[in-house]
C-alpha positions in Angstrom: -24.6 3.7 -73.4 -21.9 2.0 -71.5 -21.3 -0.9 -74.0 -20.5 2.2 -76.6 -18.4 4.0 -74.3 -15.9 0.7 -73.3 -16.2 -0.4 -77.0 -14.5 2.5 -78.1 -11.9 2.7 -75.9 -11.0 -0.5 -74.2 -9.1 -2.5 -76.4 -10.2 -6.0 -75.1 -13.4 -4.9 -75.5 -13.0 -4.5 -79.5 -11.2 -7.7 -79.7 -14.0 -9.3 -77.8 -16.5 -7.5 -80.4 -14.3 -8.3 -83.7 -14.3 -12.1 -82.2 -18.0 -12.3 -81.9 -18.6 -10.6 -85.1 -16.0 -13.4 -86.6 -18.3 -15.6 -85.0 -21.1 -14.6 -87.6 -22.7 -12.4 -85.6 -24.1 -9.0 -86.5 -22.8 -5.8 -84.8 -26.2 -5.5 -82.8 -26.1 -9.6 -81.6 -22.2 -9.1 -80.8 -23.0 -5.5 -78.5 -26.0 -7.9 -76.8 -23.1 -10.5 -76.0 -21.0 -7.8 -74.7 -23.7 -6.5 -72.6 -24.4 -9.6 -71.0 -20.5 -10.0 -70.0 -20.7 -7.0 -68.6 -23.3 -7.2 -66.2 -21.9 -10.9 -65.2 -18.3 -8.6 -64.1 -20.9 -6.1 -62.4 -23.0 -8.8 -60.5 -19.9 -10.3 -59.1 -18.5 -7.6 -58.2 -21.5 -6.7 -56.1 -21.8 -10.4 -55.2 -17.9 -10.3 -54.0 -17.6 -6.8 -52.0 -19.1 -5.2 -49.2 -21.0 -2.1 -50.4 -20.8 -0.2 -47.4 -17.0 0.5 -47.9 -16.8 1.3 -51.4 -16.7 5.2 -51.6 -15.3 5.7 -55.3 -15.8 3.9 -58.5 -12.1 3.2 -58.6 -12.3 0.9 -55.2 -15.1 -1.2 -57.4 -12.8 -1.9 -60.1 -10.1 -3.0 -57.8 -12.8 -5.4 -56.2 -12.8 -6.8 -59.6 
């Protein structure tokens, strides 16, 4: 539900979409792509940051 959410309104996120479908990917093999980016940002976030301080889902895009 996330990858639906940030596709419609994140504008890198379409371009990165538009450019995989370029690629000749279908829609469903582009949103699996972006899916995967996505949980490389969240893993290094979580890699990067001490948990214990975050209080707000605002601080963990900053860690970003």
């Amino acid at each position: 539900m996330s990858v639906k959410a940030k596709q419609a309104h994140a504008s890198d996120t379409k371009a990165y979409v538009v450019c995989r479908i370029t690629e000749e990917k279908t829609s469903r093999g582009a949103q699996r792509c972006l899916k995967r980016v996505i949980c490389r940002q969240i893993f290094k976030i979580l890699e990067r940051t001490d948990r214990t301080k975050i209080e707000s889902i605002e601080e963990l895009a900053q860690a970003a």
